[in-house]
N, C-alpha and C positions, 0 to 999 in steps of 0.2 A: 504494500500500500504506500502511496506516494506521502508526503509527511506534508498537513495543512502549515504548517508556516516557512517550509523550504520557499516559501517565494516573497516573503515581508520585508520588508526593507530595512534599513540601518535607522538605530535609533529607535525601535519601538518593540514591545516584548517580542514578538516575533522575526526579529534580529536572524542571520547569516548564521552564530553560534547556536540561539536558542532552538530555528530550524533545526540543525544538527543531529541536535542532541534529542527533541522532538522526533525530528524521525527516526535515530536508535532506538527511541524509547517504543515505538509503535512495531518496529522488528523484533526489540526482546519480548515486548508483552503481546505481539501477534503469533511470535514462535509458543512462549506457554502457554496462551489459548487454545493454541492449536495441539499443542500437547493434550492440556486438558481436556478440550472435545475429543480427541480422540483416543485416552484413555474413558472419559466417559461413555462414550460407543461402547467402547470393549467390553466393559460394565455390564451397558444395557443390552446387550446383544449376546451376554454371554449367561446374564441372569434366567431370562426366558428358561431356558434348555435346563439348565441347573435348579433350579427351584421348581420348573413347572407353571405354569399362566395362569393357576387359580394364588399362588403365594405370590407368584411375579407382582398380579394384581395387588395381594395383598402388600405388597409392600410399594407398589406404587402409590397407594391411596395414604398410609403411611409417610413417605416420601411427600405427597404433596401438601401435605397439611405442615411440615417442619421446614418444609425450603422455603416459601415465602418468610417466615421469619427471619431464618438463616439468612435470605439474600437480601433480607432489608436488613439488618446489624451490620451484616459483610458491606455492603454496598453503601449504605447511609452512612456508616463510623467512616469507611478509608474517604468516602466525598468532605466528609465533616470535616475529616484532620488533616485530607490534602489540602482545601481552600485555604484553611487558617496559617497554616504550614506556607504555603506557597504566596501568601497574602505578606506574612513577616518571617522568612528564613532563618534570622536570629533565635524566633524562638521557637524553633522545631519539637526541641525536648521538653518545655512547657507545654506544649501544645501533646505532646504527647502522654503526658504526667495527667492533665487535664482529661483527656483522653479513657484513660483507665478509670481514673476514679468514676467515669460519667456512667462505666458498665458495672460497676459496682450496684449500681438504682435504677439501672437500665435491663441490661443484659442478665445478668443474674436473677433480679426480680422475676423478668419474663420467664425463663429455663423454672424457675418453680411454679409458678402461676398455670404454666404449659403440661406440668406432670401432672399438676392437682385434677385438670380439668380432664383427663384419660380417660376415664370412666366414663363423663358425659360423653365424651369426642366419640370413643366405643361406641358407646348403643344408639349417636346420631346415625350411624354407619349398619347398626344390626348385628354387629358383632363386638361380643364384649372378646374376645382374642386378642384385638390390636389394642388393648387397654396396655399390656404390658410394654411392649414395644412401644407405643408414645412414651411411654413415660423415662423409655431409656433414651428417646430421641432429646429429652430437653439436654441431655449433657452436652449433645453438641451444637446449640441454640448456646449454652452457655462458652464453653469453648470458642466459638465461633465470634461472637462479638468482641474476646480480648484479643485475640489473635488480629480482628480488623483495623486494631489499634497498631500493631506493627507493620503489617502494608498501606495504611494510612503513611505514616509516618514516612515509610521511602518511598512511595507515592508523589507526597508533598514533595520532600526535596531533590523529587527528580529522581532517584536512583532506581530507576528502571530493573536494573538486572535485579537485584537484590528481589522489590515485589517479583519478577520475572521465575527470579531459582524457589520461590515458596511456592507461587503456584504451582510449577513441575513436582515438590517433595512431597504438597499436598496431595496432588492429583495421583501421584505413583501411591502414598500410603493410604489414599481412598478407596481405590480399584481390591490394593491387595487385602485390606482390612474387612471389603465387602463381602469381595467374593471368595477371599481365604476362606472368611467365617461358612459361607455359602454353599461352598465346597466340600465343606469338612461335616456339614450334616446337620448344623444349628439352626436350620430353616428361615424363617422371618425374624426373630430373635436373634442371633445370630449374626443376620446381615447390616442390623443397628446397629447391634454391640461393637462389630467391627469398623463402621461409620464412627462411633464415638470415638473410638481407640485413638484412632486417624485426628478427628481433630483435637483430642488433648494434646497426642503426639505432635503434631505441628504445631501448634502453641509453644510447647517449650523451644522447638525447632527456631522459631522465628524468635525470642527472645534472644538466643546467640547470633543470628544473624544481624537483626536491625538494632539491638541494645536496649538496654531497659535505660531508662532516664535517669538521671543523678536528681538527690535530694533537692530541693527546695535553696537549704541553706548553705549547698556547694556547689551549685547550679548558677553559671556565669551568666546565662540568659537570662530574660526579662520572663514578669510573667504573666498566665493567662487568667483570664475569668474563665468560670465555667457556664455561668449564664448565657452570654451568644453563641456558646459551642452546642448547648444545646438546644436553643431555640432554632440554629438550624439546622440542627439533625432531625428535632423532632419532624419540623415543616419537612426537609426530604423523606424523612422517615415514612411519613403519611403518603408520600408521590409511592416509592417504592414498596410499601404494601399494597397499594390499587397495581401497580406495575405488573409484581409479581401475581399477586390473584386471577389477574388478566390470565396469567399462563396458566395457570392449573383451575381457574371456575372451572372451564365443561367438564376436566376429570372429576372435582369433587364431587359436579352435579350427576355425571353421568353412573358414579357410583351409588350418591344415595336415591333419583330415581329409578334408576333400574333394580335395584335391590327392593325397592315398592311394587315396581314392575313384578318380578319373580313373587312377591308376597302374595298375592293377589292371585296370581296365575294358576301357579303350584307346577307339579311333574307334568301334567299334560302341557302347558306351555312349553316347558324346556323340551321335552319330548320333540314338539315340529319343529321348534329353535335348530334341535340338533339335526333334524333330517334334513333341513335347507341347508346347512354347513357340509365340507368334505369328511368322510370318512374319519374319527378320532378326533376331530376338532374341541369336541366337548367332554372328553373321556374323567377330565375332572372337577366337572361342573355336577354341585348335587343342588334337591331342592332349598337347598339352607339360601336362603335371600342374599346374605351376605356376602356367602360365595359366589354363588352364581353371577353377582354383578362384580366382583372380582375379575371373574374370567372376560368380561367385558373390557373391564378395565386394562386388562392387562392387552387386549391386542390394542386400543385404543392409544394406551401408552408407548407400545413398540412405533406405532406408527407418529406419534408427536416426539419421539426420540429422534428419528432422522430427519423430521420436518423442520426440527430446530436447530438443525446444523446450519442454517443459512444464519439466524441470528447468532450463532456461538461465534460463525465467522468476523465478527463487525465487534465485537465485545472491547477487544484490545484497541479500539477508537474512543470508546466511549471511557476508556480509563487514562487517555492521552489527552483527548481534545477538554474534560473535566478540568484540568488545572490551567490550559490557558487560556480556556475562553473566562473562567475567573478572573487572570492577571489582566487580560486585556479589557473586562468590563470595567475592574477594580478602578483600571487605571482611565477608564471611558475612550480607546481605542477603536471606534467603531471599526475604520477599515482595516483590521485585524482581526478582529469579531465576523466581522463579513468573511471573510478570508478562509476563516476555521470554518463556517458555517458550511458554505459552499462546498469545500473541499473536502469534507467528512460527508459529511450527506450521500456526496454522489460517488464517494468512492464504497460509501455502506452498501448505496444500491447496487454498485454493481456487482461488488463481493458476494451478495446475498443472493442475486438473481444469479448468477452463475452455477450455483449451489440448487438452487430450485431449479432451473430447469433441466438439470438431470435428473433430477426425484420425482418432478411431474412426468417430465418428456416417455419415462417407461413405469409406470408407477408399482405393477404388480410385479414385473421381473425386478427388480432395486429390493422390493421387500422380502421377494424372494429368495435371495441370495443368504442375507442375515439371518432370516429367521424360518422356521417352519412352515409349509406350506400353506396350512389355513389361516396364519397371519397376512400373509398374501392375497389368499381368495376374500376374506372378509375387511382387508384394511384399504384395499390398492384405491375405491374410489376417496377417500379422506384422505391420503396421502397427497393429492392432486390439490386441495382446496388447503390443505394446512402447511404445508410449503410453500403453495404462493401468497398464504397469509402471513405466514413468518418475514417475507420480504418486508410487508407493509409495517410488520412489529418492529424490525430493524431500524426502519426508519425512523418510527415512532420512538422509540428508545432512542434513538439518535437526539430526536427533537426536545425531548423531555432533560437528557444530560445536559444539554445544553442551556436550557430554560434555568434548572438547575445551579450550573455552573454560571449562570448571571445573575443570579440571585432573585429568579423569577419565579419563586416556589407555587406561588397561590398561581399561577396561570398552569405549572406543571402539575400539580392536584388538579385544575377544574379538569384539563385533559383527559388523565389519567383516569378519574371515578367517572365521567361519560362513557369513554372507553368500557370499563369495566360492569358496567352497568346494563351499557349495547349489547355485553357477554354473557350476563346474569339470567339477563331477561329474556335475550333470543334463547339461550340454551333449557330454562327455565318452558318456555314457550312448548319448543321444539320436541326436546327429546320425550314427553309422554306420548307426543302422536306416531311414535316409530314402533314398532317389534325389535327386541334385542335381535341385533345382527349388523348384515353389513351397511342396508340404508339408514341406520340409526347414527352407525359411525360416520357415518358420511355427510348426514344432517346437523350432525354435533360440529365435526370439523369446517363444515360452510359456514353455519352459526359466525362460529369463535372468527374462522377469515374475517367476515364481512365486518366486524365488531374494531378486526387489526385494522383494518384500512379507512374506517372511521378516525382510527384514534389517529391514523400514520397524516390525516388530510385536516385534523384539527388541530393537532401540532404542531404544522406545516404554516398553519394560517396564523396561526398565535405567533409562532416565531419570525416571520415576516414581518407582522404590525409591528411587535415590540423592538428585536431588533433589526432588524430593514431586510433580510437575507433568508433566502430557505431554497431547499434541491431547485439549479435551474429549469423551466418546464421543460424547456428542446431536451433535457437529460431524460429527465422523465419519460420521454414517447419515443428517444432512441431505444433505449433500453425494456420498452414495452415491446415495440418492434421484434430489436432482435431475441427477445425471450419467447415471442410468439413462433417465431421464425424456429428456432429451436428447439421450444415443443412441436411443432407442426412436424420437422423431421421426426422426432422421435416415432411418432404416428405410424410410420411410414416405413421404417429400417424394419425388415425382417429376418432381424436374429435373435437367436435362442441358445439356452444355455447360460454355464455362469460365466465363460470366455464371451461369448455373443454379447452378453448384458452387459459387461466392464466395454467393451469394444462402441457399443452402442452408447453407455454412457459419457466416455470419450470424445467420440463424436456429435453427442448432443453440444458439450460443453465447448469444443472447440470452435462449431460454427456459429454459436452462440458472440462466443469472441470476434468472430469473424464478421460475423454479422454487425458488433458494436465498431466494428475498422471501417467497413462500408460507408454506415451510417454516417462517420465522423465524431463519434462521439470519443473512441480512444484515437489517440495520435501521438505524434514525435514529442509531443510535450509531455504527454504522461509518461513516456517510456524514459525520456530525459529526467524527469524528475524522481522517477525509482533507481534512474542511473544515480543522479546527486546523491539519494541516500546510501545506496549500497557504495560508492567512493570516499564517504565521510567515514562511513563505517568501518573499511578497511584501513582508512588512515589513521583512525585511533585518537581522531580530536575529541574534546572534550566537550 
């Protein structure tokens, strides 16, 4: 990805060096991204088969109810302590001092508040089983928030690799911690236990690496309040719990309607359920309500695993472009601001449609391949609509960071709870008029699309009025073009197999590029401008 301020001029945060260093920081943290998604694949693609689809589910349901917190402490604390950090460099280790103590009444509180409530959470769900397991998830809700105090912290002052080497130690002791436990026979239970391990473990990890802060009274730097740190954390805090819920409303809903659904029904429902599916599809789905929308869940989630690969791609933007469009709001820089805007945006989009339109372009052969056959036959039409909804999410996340990073929180909440709301309510709507299967799945993933592309164009407009800039339109309808263009091949290539299906995916993605050369949208200046970064990079400046 080309670096938003390799083109700012002298004299203004987005300086020759700050570019620079900007754009390293967007390689080390697009390299552990990429790590990270793709140990997370590994994860999810390896779970299924190991656990089985009715626990897979189960622990997806599980799983969704504890990451929205996780990713608002993770993501709200490093925004918190990067701004303030990046705001006054002086006093990083104050900022960071401040920092911890804030998840002492934060973070902690939540982690017990989170166990107490298991039991309810359980039987909203139908099943008092996942009582135990939530309750071992709050450790890493607690975990989780001091540890965002140390990638906050190198975050803020820029040291890239550092955030960079913890996401890679995390992501490696998550995988092995999940699915060691997974492996070895500890079932649903198990795969938590081995989540928590992982982020106590990196906690202490990232203490030797970022440093714990010096006392107070041997502390050379000046110091903070804790009151603005957290007035806006909470305000982000609030954007990134609508953010997150965004992702996982139609799973939550689509478990505890459908588990209504099975209640009502009984064995003779699941009965024609399973005779419309492939042979084994449902071999462990019984009439327990619970379960049975488990095993819902579980293809539902194989298929929003690869759909969200187009936003995991774009992620390492949104933890780059976060501190400078701060310095340059801070500093009232618009055309720098513009700079970052434009340039993020439309390198998102194209990151993310590259990514989707091989996941649309073949959708049942792509599912194929990873998972089980009837994850295929029952996901491939939601695969189509939840892909190219994730593009629109991209965006929107794009737009919301940045709202954010200018200190435009109440415009990033109205977005965000519309958004989230469009998702509540269609999916709310939607999913009792289907039969559990594969039009349900498909109805649920159109829902949630239409919901992303609401928020990615309300975003868009918010961020234009306030600050004057958002994706330019010609980008927009190149890149509509050539992903059209893209899928349309896919349509049309027939091959088969899992060599066919790599080869076919290949070639969706390349003419896809090809297609954006045509059009004019990529050119000698993009390819010069990944050239500047990848030249600073090996020369080793600062």
């Amino acid at each position: 990805m080309a670096s938003p301020p390799t083109s700012a001029g002298e004299g203004s945060p987005a300086g020759p060096s700050e570019g620079a260093r900007a754009g390293r920081g967007v390689l080390y943290i697009a390299f552990a991204k990429f790590y990270f998604m793709v140990a997370g694949a590994v994860l999810e693609l390896r779970l299924p088969t190991v656990l089985g689809n009715v626990v897979y589910g189960s622990y997806g349901v599980v799983n969704s109810l504890v990451s929205p917190f996780n990713n608002v402490l993770v993501t709200g604390t490093i925004q918190t302590v990067s701004r303030f950090t990046s705001q006054r460099p002086e006093a990083a280790r104050a900022v960071q001092r401040a920092g911890l103590r804030l998840h002492l009444y934060v973070g902690l509180v939540l982690a017990i508040l989170f166990a107490a409530a298991a039991p309810l959470t359980a039987r909203f769900f139908h099943d008092a089983d996942k009582t135990g397991p939530i309750m071992v998830a709050a450790a890493i809700i607690a975990a989780y928030s001091f540890y965002a105090v140390f990638v906050g912290t190198a975050n803020g002052r820029r040291e890239f690799h550092k955030q960079a080497g913890l996401d890679v130690g995390f992501a490696t002791l998550r995988v092995a911690g999940i699915l060691g436990m997974a492996m070895a026979g500890f079932g649903l239970m198990g795969a938590i236990g081995g989540w928590a391990a992982a982020a106590c473990a990196i906690l202490l990890v990232s203490t030797a690496v970022v440093g714990l802060p010096r006392r107070a009274a041997a502390d050379a730097g000046p110091s903070v309040s804790l009151r603005p740190m957290v007035g806006f954390f909470v305000s982000v805090s609030v954007y990134l719990i609508l953010l997150n819920f965004i992702m996982v409303a139609d799973q939550l809903l689509l478990a505890r309607l459908s588990a209504g659904w099975f209640a009502e029904h009984g064995q003779e429902a699941l009965d024609a359920l399973r005779a419309s599916l492939p042979v084994g599809a449902l071999d462990g789905f019984t009439v327990d309500p619970g379960a049975a929308a488990d095993g819902q869940v579980g293809y539902y989630r194989a298929v929003q695993t690869l759909a969200r690969l187009s936003y995991q791609a774009i992620i390492a933007a949104t933890f780059v472009v976060f501190p400078l469009v701060s310095r340059s709001t801070f500093e009232n820089d618009r055309a720098a601001t513009a700079r970052y805007i434009h340039t993020t945006t439309r390198y998102s989009l194209i990151f993310a449609s590259a990514i989707a339109v091989v996941l649309a372009g073949n959708p049942q052969a792509v599912l194929d391949l990873p998972y089980p056959s009837d994850f295929a036959e029952v996901g491939w039409p939601a695969l189509i609509a939840l892909s190219l909804g994730n593009v629109a999410f991209s965006v929107f996340a794009i737009t919301g960071t940045i709202l954010n990073g200018a200190g435009l929180t109440r415009e990033a909440i109205a977005v965000a709870a519309a958004t989230l709301l469009a998702a509540v309510v269609g999916n709310a709507l939607v999913i009792p008029r289907f039969e559990p299967g594969r039009q349900l799945l498909a109805a649920c993933g159109l829902t949630t699309a239409a919901a992303m592309l609401l928020g990615a164009l309300a975003g868009g407009l918010v961020l234009r009025r306030r600050l004057g800039a958002f994706l330019p339109l010609m980008s927009a309808v190149r890149v509509a073009i050539a992903a059209a263009a893209a899928i349309a091949l896919g349509r049309v290539i027939p091959l088969a197999g899992a060599l066919g299906t790599l080869a076919e995916a290949a070639a969706i993605g390349l003419s896809f590029l090809a297609a954006l050369v045509v059009t004019g949208e990529l050119g000698r200046a993009d390819l010069a401008a990944l050239a500047r970064v990848v030249r600073r990079k090996k020369g080793g400046s600062p």
